[in-house]
N, C-alpha and C positions, 0 to 999 in steps of 0.2 A: 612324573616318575615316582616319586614317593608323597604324594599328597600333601605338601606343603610342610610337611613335619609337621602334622596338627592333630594326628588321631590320638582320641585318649585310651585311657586303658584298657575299654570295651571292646573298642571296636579293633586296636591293636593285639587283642588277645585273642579275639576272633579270627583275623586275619591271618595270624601268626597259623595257630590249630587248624585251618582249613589250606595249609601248604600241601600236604602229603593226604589230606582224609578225602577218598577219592575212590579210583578205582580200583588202585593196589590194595588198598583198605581192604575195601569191600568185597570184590571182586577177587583181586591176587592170594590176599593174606587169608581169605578167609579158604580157598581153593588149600593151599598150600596146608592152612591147620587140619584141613581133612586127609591131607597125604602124609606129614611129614608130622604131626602135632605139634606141641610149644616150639620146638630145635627148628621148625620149617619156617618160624616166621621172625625169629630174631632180628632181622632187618629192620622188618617194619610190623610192626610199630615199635619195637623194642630202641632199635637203632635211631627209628624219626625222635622220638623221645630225646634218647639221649643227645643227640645233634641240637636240639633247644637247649636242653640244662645247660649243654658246655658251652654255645651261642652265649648264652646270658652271661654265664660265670668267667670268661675269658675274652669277648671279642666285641659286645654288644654296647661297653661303654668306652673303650679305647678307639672302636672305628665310627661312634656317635659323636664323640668330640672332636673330631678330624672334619666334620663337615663335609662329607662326600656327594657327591649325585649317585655313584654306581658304585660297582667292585671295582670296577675297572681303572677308576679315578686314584684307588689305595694303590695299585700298582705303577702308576704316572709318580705320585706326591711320594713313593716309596723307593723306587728305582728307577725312574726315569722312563721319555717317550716310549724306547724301542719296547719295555716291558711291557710295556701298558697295550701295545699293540698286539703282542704276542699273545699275553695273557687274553686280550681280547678273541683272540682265533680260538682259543681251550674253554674260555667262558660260555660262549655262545652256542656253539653245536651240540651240546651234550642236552638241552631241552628238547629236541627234537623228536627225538625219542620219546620222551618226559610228554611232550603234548603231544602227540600220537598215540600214547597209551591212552590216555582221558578220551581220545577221542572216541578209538575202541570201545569203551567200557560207553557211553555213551551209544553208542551205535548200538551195541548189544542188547542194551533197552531198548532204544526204539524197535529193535527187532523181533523181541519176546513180546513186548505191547502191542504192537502193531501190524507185526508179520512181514515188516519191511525187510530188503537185506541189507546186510552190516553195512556195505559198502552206503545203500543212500542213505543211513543213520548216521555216518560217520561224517558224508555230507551235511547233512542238515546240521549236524548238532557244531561242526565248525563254524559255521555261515553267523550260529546265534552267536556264540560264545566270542568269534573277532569282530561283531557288529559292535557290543558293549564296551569292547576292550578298545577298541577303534574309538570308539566317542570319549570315552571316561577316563582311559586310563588307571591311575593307582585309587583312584577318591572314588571312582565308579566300581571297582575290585573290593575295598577294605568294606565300603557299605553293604552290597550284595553280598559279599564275606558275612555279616553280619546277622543279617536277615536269614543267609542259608545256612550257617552252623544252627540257628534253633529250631530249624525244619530239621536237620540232620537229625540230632539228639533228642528231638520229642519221637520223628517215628521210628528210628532203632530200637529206642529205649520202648514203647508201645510194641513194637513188634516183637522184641526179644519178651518182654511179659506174655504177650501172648502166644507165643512158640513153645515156652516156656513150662506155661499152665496147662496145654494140649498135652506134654510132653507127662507132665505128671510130676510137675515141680526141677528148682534145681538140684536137688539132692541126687532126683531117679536120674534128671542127664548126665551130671557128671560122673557118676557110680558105671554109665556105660562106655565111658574113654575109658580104653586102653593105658594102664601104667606106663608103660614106653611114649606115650603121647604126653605124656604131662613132663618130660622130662627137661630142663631148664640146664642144668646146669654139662659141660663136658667131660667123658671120662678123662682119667688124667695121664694123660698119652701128651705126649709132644705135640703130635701134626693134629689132633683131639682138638687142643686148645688153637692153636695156630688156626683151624678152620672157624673155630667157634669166635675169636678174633677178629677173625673177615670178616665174617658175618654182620657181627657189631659195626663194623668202619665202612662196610658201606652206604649207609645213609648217615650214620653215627659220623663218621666225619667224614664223609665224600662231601653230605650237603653243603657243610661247612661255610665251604666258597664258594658258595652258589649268589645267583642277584637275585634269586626270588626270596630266599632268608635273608640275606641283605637291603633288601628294598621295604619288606615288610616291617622289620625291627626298626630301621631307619626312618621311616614314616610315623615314627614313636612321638608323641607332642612335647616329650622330655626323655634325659637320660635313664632317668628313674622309671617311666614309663615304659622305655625299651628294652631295662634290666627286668622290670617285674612283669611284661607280660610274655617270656620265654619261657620263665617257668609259670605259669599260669596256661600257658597253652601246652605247655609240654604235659601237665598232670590232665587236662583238660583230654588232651591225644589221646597219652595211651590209657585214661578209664573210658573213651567213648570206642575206642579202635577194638576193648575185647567183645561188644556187641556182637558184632559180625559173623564174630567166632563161636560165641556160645550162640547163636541162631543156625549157623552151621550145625553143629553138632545134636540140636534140636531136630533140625531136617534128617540126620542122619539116624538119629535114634528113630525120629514117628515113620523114615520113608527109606530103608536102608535098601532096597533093591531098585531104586528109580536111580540111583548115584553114578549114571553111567557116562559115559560121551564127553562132554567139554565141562570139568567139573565149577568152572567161572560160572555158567550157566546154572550152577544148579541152585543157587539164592533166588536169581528173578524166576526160576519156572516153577519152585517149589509154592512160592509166596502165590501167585499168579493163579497158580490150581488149589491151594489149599486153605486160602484165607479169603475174606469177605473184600467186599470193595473199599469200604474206608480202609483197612490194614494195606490194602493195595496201594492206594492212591497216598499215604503216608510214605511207605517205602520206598514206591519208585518217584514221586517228590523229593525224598530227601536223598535220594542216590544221584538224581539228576543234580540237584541242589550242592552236593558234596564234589561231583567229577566237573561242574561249573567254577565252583570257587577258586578248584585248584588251576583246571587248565586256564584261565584266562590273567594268571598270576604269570603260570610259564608263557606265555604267548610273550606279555610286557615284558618278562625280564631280560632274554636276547635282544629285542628291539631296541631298547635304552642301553644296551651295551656296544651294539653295532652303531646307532648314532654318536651316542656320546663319547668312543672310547676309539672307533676306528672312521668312521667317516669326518669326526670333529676335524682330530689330530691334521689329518689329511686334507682339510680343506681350508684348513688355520684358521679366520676371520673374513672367509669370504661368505659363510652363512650366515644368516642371522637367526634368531632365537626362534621364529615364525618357521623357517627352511625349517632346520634341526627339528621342529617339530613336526613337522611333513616326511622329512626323511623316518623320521621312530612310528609313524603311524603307517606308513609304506612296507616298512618293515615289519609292523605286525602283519601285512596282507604276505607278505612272500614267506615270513616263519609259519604262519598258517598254512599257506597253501602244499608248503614242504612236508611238513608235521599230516597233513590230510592225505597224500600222495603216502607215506611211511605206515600211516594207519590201513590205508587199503589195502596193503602187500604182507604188514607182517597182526599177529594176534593174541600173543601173549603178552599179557599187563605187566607182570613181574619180572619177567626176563626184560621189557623196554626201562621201566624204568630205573633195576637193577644197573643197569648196563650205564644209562645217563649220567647215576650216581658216580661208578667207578671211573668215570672219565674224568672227574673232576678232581676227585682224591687222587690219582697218581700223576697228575699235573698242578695244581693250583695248591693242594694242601701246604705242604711244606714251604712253599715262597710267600704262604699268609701271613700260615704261625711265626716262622725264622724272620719274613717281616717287623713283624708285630714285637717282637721277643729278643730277637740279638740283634745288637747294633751292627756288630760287627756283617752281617748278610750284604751281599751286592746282589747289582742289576746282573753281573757274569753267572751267579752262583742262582742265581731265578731262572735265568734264561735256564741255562744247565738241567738243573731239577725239572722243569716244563718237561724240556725236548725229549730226557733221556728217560722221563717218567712216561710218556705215553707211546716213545718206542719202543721200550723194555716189555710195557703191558698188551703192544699189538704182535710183539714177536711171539710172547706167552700164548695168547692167545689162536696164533696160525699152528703152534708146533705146543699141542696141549700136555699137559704135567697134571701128576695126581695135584698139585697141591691149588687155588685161587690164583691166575692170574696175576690180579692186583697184588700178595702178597710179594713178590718179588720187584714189581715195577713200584712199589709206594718206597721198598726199601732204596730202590737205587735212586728215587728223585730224593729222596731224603739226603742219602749220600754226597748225590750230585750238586744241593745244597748248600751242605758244608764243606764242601773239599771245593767247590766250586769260588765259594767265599774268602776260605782262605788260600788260595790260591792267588784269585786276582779280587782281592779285595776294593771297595770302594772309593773314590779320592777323597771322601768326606775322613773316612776312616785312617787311612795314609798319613793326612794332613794330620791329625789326633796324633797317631803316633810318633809323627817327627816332631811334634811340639812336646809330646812328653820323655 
């Protein structure tokens, strides 16, 4: 589950950067910079980014020294069994989604390459991706991690020069966005910034508490290791992530009336008709290479959550370390198989893994942090925040408001938090104050 704690800075910096550089990358983000420009993608890569700085700068050497196996583990040694159970039901389903998009994106290649349909690309491309993660686990992930970030980043960076060069330099493409497309920053309106906020917290802290950032930073071969390759992969992210974008806009300027139909589509069919065979053979290597790294990260991190965190619990010492290992490698075959079934049915990258993120921030955020940060937090005041954060977010969602969803449900798990805490505070806590 996290490689022995052995990977050094390389390979943990690799690992780390090829969490999110996938198919929302490539696929989602880059789709979305053609509809919506800079303001459409603040998520991602904007928000994957910042979710590493703050990883590193707040969480990365407090939950290193703790010794954990999972996330799931912080929620046991922090509040107690029933949390840990709970938290486990919030932790695990929100990948599903998450490896269903990769799969997508993965299919959609096989299907422009080959002419297959989505549907048997989405098969094949699951079959490969849980055979390795089935055998290897986290040391079989970190190393192909490895190997596939300098596929990623040699043909992006080859391809964006020569999109680039066709295009008639950078100067002549950017000169052709639209001033409203570059626009970064929000007006300064109340619900402006409140949207512009979401934006940011969806992967910016949704991912937060997630086990696939957990498991990768933890697989650190030192503290110092796990502190420095968050930001290393974070700067790493978002200078390989604006590729995608400025090749996008490339296509857009050299081919501005082919821009029609399923705009995910329009990277693999532009490259495919309008570049030579090596540019080709770079690109969809390094896309396949990139939507590999990530899915087979999310595949292991439910599995190791589900064993370790609800099947353990529940079978006390009647498995052994052999079992527990059968169980998490089972469990990669049924979150696969789930994740494949999800890919066939739905097709948009960025609404899947949008969605997986917000699950996680309006249940697990605030019982990490208030975790992590105030003593005074219980197991009542967890639970609380959990439950009442991702039924505030599914109610939002059945009976829709101008405003995000999440921003109302992250507020009330917040609250449910702290009013929860002090309300019925912890006996550790109790005991403190009747001795002072």
């Amino acid at each position: 589950m996290l490689a022995g704690r052995s990977l050094p800075l390389g390979l943990s910096s690799a690992a780390l950067f090829a969490i999110w550089f996938g198919s929302e990358t490539v696929f989602g983000a880059s789709s979305q910079f053609l509809k919506e420009g800079l303001y459409g993608v603040i998520e991602d890569p904007f928000g994957a980014s910042l979710c590493l700085v703050l990883f590193g700068m707040f969480f990365a050497r407090k939950l290193y020294t703790m010794n954990l196996l999972t996330l799931g583990d912080f929620f046991k040694e922090r509040f107690g069994k029933k949390t840990e159970l709970v938290a486990s039901l919030f932790l695990a389903p929100p990948y599903v989604g998450y490896i269903a998009a990769q799969f997508v994106a993965m299919g959609l290649i096989l299907s422009v390459v080959t002419g297959l349909e989505i549907w048997q690309g989405v098969l094949i491309s699951a079959c490969v991706v849980t055979f390795y993660t089935y055998i290897g686990g986290m040391w079989a992930i970190s190393v192909t991690d490895f190997i596939q970030s300098t596929i990623i980043v040699s043909g992006l960076l080859i391809l964006a020069i020569t999109m680039g060069y066709k295009a008639g330099g950078v100067a002549t493409v950017l000169k052709d966005i639209p001033r409203e497309n570059l626009q970064f920053l929000p007006k300064f309106e109340f619900k402006e910034i409140v949207l512009y906020l979401a934006a940011w917290s969806v992967l910016g802290l949704g991912s937060i508490p997630s086990q696939d950032v957990f498991q990768r930073v933890m697989s650190s071969g030192s503290v110092t290791t796990a502190v420095r390759s968050c930001y290393i992969a974070a700067l790493l992210y978002l200078t390989v992530a604006m590729l995608p974008l400025f090749i996008s806009v490339c296509i857009k300027h050299l081919y501005p009336l082919q821009l029609t139909g399923d705009t995910q589509l329009t990277l693999p069919h532009m490259v495919l008709e309008h570049t030579g065979l090596p540019v080709q053979i770079l690109f969809f290597g390094s896309l396949l290479s990139a939507i590999m790294s990530t899915s087979s990260s999310a595949i292991l991190a439910p599995s190791a959550i589900f064993s370790e965190n609800f099947v353990k619990p529940l079978v006390g010492q009647k498995f052994t370390d052999q079992q527990l290992l059968m169980v998490t490698r089972i469990s990669v075959l049924a979150i696969s198989l789930i994740a494949t079934v999800m890919a066939c049915m739905r097709s948009n990258i960025y609404e899947l893994v949008g969605e997986s993120s917000v699950l996680s921030l309006v249940s697990l955020f605030a019982p990490l942090v208030f975790g992590l940060y105030w003593k005074r937090s219980s197991s009542t005041g967890a639970l609380i925040s959990m439950v009442s954060g991702i039924i505030t977010w599914i109610i939002f969602e059945f009976y829709k408001i101008s405003w995000p969803s999440l921003v109302p449900a992250l507020l009330v798990s917040l609250t449910g938090m702290i009013a929860g805490s002090l309300i019925w505070p912890s006996e550790k806590t109790v005991k403190l104050s009747n001795n002072v």
